[in-house]
N, C-alpha and C positions, 0 to 999 in steps of 0.2 A: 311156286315154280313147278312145271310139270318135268316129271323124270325124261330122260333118254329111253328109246325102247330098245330092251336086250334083245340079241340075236340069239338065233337057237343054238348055238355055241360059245353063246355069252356066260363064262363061271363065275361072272361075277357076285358076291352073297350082298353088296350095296346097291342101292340105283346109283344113278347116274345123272348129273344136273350141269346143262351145258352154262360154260361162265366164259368170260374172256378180260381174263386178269395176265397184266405183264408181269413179270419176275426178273430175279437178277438169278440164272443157274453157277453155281461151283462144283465144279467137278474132280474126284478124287482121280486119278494115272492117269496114264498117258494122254496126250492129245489136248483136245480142249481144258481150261481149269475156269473159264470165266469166259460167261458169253449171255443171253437173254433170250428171254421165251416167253410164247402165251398159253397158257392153260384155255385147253376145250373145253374141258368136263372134267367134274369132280366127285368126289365119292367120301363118302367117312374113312375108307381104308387105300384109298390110290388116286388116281385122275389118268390123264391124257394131256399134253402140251407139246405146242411146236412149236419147232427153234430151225434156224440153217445149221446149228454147229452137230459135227459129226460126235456121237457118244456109242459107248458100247453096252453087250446085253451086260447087266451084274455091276457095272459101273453105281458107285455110290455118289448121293449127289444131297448138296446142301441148297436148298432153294428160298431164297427171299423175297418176297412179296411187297408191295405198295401199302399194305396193312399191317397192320401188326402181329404176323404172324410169321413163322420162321420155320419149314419143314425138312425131313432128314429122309431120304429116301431111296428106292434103286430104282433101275432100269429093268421091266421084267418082258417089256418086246420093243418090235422099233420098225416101224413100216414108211416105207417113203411115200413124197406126196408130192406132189408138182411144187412148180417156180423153186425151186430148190430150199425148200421146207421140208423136216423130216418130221412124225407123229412118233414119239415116247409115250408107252405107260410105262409110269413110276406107282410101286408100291411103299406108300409110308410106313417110315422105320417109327418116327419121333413127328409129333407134332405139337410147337409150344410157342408162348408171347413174348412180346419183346417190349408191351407197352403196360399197360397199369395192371396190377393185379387181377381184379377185377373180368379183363378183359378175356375168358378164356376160349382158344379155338375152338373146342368145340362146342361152343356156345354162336359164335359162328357162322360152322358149319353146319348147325342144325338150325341157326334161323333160314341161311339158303335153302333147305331144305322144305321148309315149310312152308313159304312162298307159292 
C-alpha cells in the first residue's frame, strides 16, 4: 500500500495509508454518544474518519471497528466537508483486541502498512 503524501505543514511523525473501514463511534459529553463513521486514512498514532454526527475538538471517543480491533481516542481537529459530512482527526489514546490472543493490532496495522 502506498502512503498519502504529507503537505508541507503536515506534523505528522507516521505516514499515512488511505483505508475505508466503517465503525461504530461512542462518544464521551455532550451531544452525540453513538452514531457511525468511515475512516480515511490511518496512521500507527491517529487516522482521519467521517461521520455526519457533530463531535467536539478534545472530545474522547471509543471507536469499534468491523474487525477485531477496539480504539480509545480524541479529537485533535475537525474540518467540514460537503453533503453534510464532517472530517475528524482522532489521536490514539489505546489501541487493543477484542478477538484471539494472537491477533494483535498492531500486527495489523503494520501489515497495512506493508502493502
Amino acid at each position: 500500500m502506498i502512503p498519502m503524501e504529507n503537505t508541507m505543514n503536515d506534523k505528522r511523525r507516521n505516514p499515512r495509508f488511505p483505508v475505508g473501514i466503517t465503525m461504530d463511534i461512542h462518544a464521551r459529553g455532550q451531544g452525540v454518544t453513538k452514531c457511525r463513521g468511515t475512516i480515511t486514512d490511518l496512521s500507527l498514532t491517529g487516522m482521519t474518519f467521517k461521520t455526519n454526527a457533530v463531535l467536539e475538538q478534545g472530545q474522547s471517543l471509543y471507536l469499534k471497528l468491523d474487525l477485531p480491533l477496539e480504539i480509545r481516542g480524541e479529537v485533535r481537529s475537525i474540518r467540514a466537508e460537503e453533503a453534510g459530512l464532517r472530517s475528524y482527526g482522532i489521536h490514539f489514546h489505546h489501541i487493543g483486541s477484542f478477538g484471539p490472543a494472537n491477533a494483535r493490532p498492531e500486527n495489523f496495522i503494520a501489515a497495512r502498512f506493508q502493502k
